[in-house]
N, C-alpha and C positions, 0 to 999 in steps of 0.2 A: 237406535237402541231406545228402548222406550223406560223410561222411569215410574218405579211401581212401588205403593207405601203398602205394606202390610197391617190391619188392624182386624186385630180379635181380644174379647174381654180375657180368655185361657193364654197365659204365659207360655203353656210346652207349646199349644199350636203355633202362636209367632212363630217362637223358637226355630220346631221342627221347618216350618214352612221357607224362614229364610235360613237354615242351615244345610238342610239336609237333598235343597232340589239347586239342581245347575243352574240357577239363572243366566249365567255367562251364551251358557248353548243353547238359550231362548231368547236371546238377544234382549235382555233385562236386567235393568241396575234396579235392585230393593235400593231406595234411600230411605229408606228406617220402615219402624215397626212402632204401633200405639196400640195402648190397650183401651182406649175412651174413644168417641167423636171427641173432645172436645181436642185431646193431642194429637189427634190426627188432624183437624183444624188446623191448629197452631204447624205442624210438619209442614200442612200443602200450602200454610201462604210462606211460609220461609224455601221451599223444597220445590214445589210446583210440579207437580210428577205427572203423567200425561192422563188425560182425562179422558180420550177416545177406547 
């Protein structure tokens, strides 16, 4: 399963992106959502989500 952070500056697109799509049946865990670089920094070294 591959682990995938979502970031975008628009709150609905988060939102929509990790509500609204199966990621179970793309074989993909969202482990969280940021709306900067710099929170998404701080996610990928506590979270580590796959980079390939």
């Amino acid at each position: 399963m591959y682990r995938m952070l979502i970031v975008d500056d628009e709150r609905i697109i988060r939102e929509t992106l990790s509500r609204h799509i199966d990621w179970a049946a793309l074989d993909v865990q969202v482990i969280g959502t940021a709306s900067n670089g710099l929170e998404a920094y701080d996610i990928i070294m506590d979270e580590y989500p796959d980079t390939s």
